[in-house]
N, C-alpha and C positions, 0 to 999 in steps of 0.2 A: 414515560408514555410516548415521548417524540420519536424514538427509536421503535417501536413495536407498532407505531399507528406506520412510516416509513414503509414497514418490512409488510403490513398487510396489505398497505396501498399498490405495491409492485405486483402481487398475486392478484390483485383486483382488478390493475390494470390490463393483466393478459385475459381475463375474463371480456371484460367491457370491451377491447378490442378485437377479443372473435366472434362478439355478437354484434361488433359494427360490419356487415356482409359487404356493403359497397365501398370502405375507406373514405366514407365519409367526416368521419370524425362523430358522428350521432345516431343514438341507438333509442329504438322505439319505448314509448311508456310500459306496454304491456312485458317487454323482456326485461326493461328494469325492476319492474316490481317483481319478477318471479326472482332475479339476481338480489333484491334487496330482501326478498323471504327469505333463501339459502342463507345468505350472510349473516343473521338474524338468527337462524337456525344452529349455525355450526359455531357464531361467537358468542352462543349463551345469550344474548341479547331482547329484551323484551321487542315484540315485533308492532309497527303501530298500521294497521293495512291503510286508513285513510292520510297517513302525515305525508305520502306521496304526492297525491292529489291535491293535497291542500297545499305542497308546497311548488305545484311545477299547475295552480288554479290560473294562472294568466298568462299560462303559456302554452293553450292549445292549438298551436297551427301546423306542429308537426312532430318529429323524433327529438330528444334531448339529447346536449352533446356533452362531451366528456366535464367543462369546463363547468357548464349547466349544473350537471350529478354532482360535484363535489361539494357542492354544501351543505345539499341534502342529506351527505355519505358522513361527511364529518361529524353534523349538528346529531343527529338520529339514530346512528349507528357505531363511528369510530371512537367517539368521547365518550359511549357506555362502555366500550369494550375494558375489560378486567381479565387479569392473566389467569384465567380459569378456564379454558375451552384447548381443545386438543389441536394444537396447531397443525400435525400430520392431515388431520380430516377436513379443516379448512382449507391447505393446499391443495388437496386431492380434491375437495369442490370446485375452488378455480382452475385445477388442472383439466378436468373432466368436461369443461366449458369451453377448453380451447384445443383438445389434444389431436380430435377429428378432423378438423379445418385444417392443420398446419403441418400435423406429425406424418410423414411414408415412409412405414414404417416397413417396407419392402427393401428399404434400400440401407437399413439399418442392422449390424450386427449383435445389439443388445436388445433385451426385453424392456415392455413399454414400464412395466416397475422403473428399470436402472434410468429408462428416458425422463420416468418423472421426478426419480431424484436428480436426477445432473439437472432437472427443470430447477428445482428446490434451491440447489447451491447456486446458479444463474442470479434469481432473486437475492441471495446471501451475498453473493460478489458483487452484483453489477453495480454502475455508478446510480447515484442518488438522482437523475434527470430521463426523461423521457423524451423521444421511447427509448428504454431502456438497453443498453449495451454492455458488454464486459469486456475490458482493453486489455490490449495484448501483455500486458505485464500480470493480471488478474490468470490469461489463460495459461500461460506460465507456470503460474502459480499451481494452478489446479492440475495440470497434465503434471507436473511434478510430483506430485501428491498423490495421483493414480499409479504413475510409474514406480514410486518406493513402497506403495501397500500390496503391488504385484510382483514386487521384488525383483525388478527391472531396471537397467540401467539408463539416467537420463541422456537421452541423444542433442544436445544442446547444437550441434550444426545445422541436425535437422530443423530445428525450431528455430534459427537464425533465417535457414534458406524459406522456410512457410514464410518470418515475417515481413521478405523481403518481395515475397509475389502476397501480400496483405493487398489488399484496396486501397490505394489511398484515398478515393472520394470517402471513406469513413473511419471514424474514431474506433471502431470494434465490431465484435459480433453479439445476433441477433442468438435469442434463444434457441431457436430453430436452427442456426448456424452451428454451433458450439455442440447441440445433440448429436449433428450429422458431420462434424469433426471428430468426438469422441467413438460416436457408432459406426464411420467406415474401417475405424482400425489403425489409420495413418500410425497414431503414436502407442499403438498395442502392437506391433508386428510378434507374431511368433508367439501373443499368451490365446488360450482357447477364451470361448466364452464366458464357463463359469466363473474364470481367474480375473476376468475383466468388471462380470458382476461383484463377485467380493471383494474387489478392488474399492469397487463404485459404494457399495455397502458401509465400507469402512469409513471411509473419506465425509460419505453422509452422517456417518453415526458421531465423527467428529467434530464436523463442521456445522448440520443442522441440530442435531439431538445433543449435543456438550458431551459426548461420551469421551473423558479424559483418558481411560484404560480400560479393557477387557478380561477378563480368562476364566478361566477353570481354578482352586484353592479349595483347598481342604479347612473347613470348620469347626469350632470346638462348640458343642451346645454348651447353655447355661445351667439344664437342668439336668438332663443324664451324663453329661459330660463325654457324647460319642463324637466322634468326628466322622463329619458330611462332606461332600461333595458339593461344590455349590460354584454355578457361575456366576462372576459378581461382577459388578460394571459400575465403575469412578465417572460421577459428575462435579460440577463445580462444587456442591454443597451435600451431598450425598455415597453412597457407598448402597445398594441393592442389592439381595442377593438371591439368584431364583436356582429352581433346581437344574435346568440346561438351559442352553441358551438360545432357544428359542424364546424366551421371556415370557411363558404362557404361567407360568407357577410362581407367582412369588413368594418366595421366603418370607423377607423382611428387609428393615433398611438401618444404617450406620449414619447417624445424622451428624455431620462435620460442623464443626466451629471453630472460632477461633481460639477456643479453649483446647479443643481437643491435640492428642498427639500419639506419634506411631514411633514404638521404639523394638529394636530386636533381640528375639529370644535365643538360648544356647537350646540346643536338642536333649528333649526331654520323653521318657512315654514313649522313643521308639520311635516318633515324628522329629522329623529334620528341616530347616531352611523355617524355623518359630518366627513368627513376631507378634507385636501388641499393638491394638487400637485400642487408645481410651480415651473413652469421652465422660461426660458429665456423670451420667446414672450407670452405664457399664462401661465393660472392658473386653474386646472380643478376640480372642487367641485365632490365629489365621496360618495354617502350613502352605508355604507356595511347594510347586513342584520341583523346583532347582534352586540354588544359591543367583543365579543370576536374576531369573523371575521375584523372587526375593527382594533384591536390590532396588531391580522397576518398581517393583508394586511402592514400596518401605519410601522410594525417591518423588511417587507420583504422588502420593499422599499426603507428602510432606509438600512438598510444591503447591496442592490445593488448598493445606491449610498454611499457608504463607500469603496465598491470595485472600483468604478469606479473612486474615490479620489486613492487609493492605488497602482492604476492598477494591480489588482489581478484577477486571471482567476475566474471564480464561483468555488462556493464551492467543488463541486463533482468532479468536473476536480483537484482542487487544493489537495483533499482529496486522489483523486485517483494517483496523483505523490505524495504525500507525504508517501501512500503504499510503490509504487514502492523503493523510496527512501531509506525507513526502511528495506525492504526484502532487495535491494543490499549491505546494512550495515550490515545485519545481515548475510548474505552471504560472505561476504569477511573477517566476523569475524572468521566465519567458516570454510571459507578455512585457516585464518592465525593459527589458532587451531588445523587445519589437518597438516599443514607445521610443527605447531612447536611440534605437539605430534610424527609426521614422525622423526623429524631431535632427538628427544628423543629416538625411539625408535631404530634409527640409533644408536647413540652415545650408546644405552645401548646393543646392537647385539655388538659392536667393544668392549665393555666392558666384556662382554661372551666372545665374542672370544678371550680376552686377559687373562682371568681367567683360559678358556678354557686351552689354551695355560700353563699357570703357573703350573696347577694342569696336565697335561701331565707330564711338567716338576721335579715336584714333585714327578710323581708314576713312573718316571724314576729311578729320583735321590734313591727313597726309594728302587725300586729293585734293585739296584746296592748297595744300602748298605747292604740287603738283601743276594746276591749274597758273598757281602766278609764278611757277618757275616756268610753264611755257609762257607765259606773256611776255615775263621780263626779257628772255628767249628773242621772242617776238619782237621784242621793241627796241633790244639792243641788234637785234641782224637789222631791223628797220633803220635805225639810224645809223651805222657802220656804212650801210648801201649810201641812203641819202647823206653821210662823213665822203667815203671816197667820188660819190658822185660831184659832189659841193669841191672837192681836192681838184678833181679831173676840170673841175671848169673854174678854176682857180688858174691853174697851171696854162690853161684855153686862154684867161682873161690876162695873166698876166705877161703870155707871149705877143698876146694884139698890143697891150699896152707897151713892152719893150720896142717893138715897133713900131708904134705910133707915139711915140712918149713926148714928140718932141711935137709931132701934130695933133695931138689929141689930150691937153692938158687939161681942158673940161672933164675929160672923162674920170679924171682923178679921184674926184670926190665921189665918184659913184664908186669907183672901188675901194675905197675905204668903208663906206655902207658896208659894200659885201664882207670885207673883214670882219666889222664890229657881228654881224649878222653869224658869222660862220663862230667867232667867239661865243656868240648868246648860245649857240645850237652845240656847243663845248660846254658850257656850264648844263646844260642840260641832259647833255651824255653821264658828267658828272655826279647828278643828282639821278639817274637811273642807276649807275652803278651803288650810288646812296643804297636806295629802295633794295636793291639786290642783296649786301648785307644784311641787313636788317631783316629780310626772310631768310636768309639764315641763321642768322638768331635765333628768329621765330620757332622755325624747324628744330634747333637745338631746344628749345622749351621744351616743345613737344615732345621730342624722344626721352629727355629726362623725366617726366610727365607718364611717358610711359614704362620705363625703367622702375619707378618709386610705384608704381598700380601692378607690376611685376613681382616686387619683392613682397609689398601687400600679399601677395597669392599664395606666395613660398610660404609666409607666415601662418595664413590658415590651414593650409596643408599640411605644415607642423603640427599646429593643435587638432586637428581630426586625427592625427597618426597617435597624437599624446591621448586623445579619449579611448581611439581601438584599444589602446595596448593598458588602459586600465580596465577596459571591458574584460578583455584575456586574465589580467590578474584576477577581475573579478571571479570566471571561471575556471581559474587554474586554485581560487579560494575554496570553492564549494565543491575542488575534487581533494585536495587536502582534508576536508569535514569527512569527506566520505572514507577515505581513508583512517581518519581517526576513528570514526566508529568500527571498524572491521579492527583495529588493533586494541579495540575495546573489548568488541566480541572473543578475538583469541585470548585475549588476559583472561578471561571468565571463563572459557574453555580448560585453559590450564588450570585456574584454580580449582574447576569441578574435575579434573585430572588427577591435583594433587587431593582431595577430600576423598577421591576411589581408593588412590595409593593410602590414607590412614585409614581407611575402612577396613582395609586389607590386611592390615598391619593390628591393628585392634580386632581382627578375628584371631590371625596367628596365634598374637598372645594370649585371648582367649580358649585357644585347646591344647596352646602348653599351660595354662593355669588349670585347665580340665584334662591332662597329663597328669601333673603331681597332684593333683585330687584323688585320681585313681590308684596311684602309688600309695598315697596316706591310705587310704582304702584297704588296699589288700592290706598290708601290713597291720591296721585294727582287725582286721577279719584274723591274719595271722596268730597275732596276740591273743585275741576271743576264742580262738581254738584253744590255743595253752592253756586258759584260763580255766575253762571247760576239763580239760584232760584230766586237768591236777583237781578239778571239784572232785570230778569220780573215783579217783583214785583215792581221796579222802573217804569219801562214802562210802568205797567196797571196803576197806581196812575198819571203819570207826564207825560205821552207818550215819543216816542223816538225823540230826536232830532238829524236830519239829516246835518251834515255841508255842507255846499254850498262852493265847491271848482269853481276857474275858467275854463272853459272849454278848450281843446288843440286848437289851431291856427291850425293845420295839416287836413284835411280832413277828415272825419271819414268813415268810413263803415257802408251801413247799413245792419240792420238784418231784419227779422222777427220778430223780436222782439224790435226794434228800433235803434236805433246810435252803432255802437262796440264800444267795452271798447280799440281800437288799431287800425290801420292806414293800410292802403294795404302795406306801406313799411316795415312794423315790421311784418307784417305777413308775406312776403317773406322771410325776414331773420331769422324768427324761420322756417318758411321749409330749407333753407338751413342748418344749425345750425342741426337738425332731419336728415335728407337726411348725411349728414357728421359721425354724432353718429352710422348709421344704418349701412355705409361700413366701419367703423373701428373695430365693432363686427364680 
C-alpha cells in the first residue's frame, strides 16, 4: 500500500500545484472539495461531502496549503483506496487539472496523448521528494529506451555534451522540462512523428501498464480445434488475448502461476514454430510466426514464471529500485566523504591556527632577542668608549704623574683610586660579555624550539597525506565493485549464449530424429503396399473367404442399407459418452 499511495501522491501533487494560481503554496476550500470529489470518483472511494468541512472547521481564515490537505488526503481518501479503480483514468484526471497552465503545446513535436504519457512515466521515474524531479541518470534511462523502441542508434556524446550545459543550480528536470526535451526532437533527429509516438507508446505500455511482450500468434481453440488469429499481450501474471491490437475485443486470458509452464512443440497439422502453455485446468497450443518469435515469446514466459516462483516485481520496476538503491548508496558515500574531508579540513584550520599561533610566538621571541642584542650592542659600544676614554686619560694622568713624580707624591694615592676604579669598570665589561652569552643561549633554545614545532608539522602532514590516500583506496574500492558486477553481468550473458547454443542443438536433433521417423514411415507404407498386392493376388486366384460369425440375440437396427452393425441401446450410450466429451471441452 506504501508504494501505490507514493505513486498517487505525485499525480496528486501536479494537480494541487496547478490549482495553486499564485505559488503560494495554498489552494482555496471551494477547489479542494471539487479536487477531493474527482479523486473520490476515479479511486472507487466512498465520497463523505461534509468530512471536508469538518476537518479544515477551525481553520477559516483563508486558502489551505499543501501541508494542511494532507491529512485530510490521507485519513479520507488514500487509506480507502483498493487496487480496483483504473489507474490510466485517474492520471488522466490529475493530468487534465494541470495540462493547460503548463503544457505549449505550439512548440512541441508530439501529440498531447504522447505528452501525457511521458507525463505518466515522469511520475514512475521521478525521485520520491518534492517538488518533484527526474535526475539525469533516470533521463538517460528513458531517452535510451525511446531510442531502442525507434530502432535508433544511442548517441552517448550527445548526451554527455546536454549534461554538461545541465543547470547546475539543480538536481534534475521539471515535468514540463523533460516533455519539451523529448518534443523538440533533440534526441529523435531524422525519426517522423508517428515513429516517435510508437516509440512513446511502447515504453509506456512497459513501463506504466507491465506489458512484458506483445504480438500477433496463431491460436488453437479448445473446442473446434481451428486456429485464430489473436494479438496477445504478457504481463507480470497474466497472458490476454484479443482479436487485434487495438485491445477493443477480448478474447480471453492465460492466468500464470507459479505452477504453470511453457514447453516446445515439433510441427504438427501443417503449423510450425508449436509450443505449450500449461496451466492448472488447461493447456493452450500457441503457433508464433518464425522460430525466432518463438524463442522470445517461449523465453518471456518462462522469465514471468520465474518471477512469479521468486515473488519478484517485473523487471523494470525491480531495475528501476535497484537505481534508486545505488544513487542512495552512492549518495551517502558522498556525503560521508564531505563529512570526513570537512572534519579534515577542520583539524588542519586548528592545525594553522596552532602554527599560526607558534610562529607569532617565535617572531616574538626573536624580537625580544633582537631588542637585547641591540642593547647589549649598546652597552658594550657604551663602555668600550667610556674603556678608551678612561685609557686616554690614564695615559693623560700618568704622563703629569711621570713628571711630577718626584713633586707630586700626594697625588699618588688618587691614582691608584683611579686604577682600582678603571679595574671595577673591567669586571663589569666582564659581566656584560657574561649577559651576552647567555642570550645566546637563549636564542639557541629558541631556534630548537622552533625546529622540534617544525617537524611537529611535517608529521601531520604525513598523516593528512596517509588519510587522502586511503580516501583514494576507498574509491578505487567501490570501482573494483563496480567492476565486478559488469563481470557478473557478462558471465550470465554467456551462459544465456550457451543455453541458445543447446536450444539449437536440441532442435537439430530433433529433425534428424523426425528424419528417420519419416524413413521408418515410407518403408511401412512400402511394406503395406506388398502386403496389399499379395492379398489380391490371393483373392483373384482362390477368392475371399468370408467367416460366418453368430449373429447378436439383442435386436438390431435397421438401415437403408440393411441390419446395423449395433443395437438402439449402444447407440444411446455412445451419444451420451459424445454429449459428455463435448461439455468437458
Amino acid at each position: 500500500m506504501g508504494g501505490l499511495k507514493d505513486e498517487l501522491l505525485k499525480a496528486i501533487w501536479h494537480a494541487f500545484t496547478a490549482l495553486d494560481l499564485d505559488h503560494s503554496g495554498k489552494v482555496s476550500k471551494s477547489q479542494l472539495k471539487v479536487l477531493s470529489h474527482n479523486l473520490c470518483t476515479v479511486l472507487k472511494v466512498p465520497h463523505d461531502p461534509v468530512a471536508l468541512e469538518e476537518h479544515f472547521r477551525d481553520d477559516d481564515e483563508g486558502p489551505v496549503s499543501n501541508q494542511g490537505y494532507m491529512p485530510y488526503l490521507n485519513k479520507f481518501i488514500l487509506e480507502k483506496v483498493q487496487d480496483n479503480f483504473d489507474k490510466i483514468e485517474f492520471n488522466r484526471m490529475c493530468w487534465t487539472l494541470c495540462v493547460k497552465k503548463n503544457l505549449a503545446k505550439s512548440l512541441l513535436l508530439i501529440t498531447e496523448d504522447d505528452a501525457f504519457k511521458v507525463w505518466v512515466i515522469f511520475n514512475f521515474l521521478s525521485e520520491d521528494k518534492y517538488p518533484l524531479i527526474i535526475v539525469p541518470e533516470e533521463i538517460e534511462y528513458l531517452l535510451k529506451k525511446l531510442t531502442e523502441a525507434m530502432g535508433g542508434g544511442w548517441q552517448q556524446e550527445e548526451f554527455e555534451n546536454y549534461k554538461i550545459n545541465f543547470d547546475d543550480s539543480k538536481d534534475g528536470l521539471s515535468v514540463w522540462e523533460l516533455i519539451e526535451l523529448i518534443g523538440n526532437g533533440q534526441f529523435s533527429k531524422g525519426m517522423d512523428r508517428q515513429t516517435v509516438s510508437m516509440a512513446i507508446n511502447e515504453v509506456f505500455n512497459e513501463l506504466i501498464l507491465d506489458v512484458l511482450k506483445q504480438g500477433y500468434m496463431m491460436k488453437k481453440g479448445h473446442r473446434r480445434k481451428n486456429w485464430t488469429e489473436r494479438w496477445f499481450v504478457l504481463k507480470p501474471n497474466i497472458i490476454s488475448y484479443y482479436v487485434s491490437e487495438d485491445l477493443k475485443d477480448k478474447k480471453g486470458d492465460i492466468l500464470l502461476d507459479e505452477n504453470c509452464c511453457v514447453e516446445s512443440l515439433p510441427d504438427k497439422d501443417g503449423k510450425k514454430c508449436l509450443f505449450l502453455i500449461k496451466c492448472f485446468d488447461k493447456t493452450f497450443e500457441i503457433s508464433a510466426s518464425d522460430k525466432k518469435k518463438k524463442q522470445e515469446w517461449i523465453q518471456a514466459i518462462h522469465s514471468t514464471i520465474h518471477l512469479l516462483k521468486m515473488g519478484s516485481p517485473p523487471p523494470h520496476k525491480e531495475a528501476r529500485q535497484r537505481r534508486k538503491e545505488l544513487r542512495k548508496k552512492l549518495l551517502a558515500e558522498q556525503e560521508e566523504l564531505e563529512r570526513q574531508m570537512k572534519e579534515l579540513q577542520v583539524a588542519n584550520e586548528n592545525k594553522q591556527q596552532e602554527l599560526e599561533t607558534v610562529r607569532k610566538k617565535l617572531e616574538e621571541a626573536a624580537s625580544r632577542a633582537a631588542e637585547e642584542e641591540k642593547k647589549r650592542l649598546q652597552t658594550q659600544v657604551e663602555l668600550q668608549a667610556r674603556f678608551s676614554t678612561e685609557l686616554e686619560r690614564e695615559k693623560l694622568i700618568r704622563q703629569q704623574m711621570e713628571e711630577q713624580v718626584a713633586q707630586k707624591s700626594s697625588e699618588l694615592e688618587q691614582y691608584l683610586q683611579r686604577v682600582r676604579e678603571l679595574e671595577d669598570m673591567y669586571l663589569k665589561l666582564q659581566e656584560a660579555l657574561e649577559d651576552e652569552r647567555q642570550a645566546r643561549q637563549d636564542e639557541e633554545t629558541v631556534r630548537k624550539l622552533q625546529a622540534r614545532l617544525l617537524e611537529e608539522e611535517s608529521s601531520k602532514r604525513a598523516e593528512l597525506e596517509k588519510w587522502h590516500s586511503e580516501q583514494q583506496q576507498a574509491i578505487r574500492t567501490t570501482e573494483a565493485e563496480k567492476q565486478e558486477l559488469e563481470n557478473q553481468r557478462a558471465v550470465k550473458e554467456q551462459a544465456l549464449q550457451e543455453a541458445v547454443e543447446q536450444l539449437r542443438q536440441l532442435e537439430l536433433e530433433r529433425k534428424q530424429a523426425l528424419e528417420q521417423y519419416e524413413g521408418v514411415k515410407k518403408k511401412l507404407e512400402m511394406a503395406t503396399n506388398k502386403t496389399k498386392s499379395w492379398k489380391d493376388k490371393v483373392a483373384q486366384h482362390e477368392g475371399l473367404i468370408r467367416l460366418i460369425e453368430p449373429g447378436s440375440k439383442n435386436p438390431h437396427l435397421i438401415t437403408n442399407w440393411g441390419p446395423a452393425a449395433f443395437t438402439q441401446a449402444e447407440l444411446e450410450e455412445r451419444e451420451k459418452s459424445w454429449k459428455g466429451k463435448k461439455a468437458t471441452e
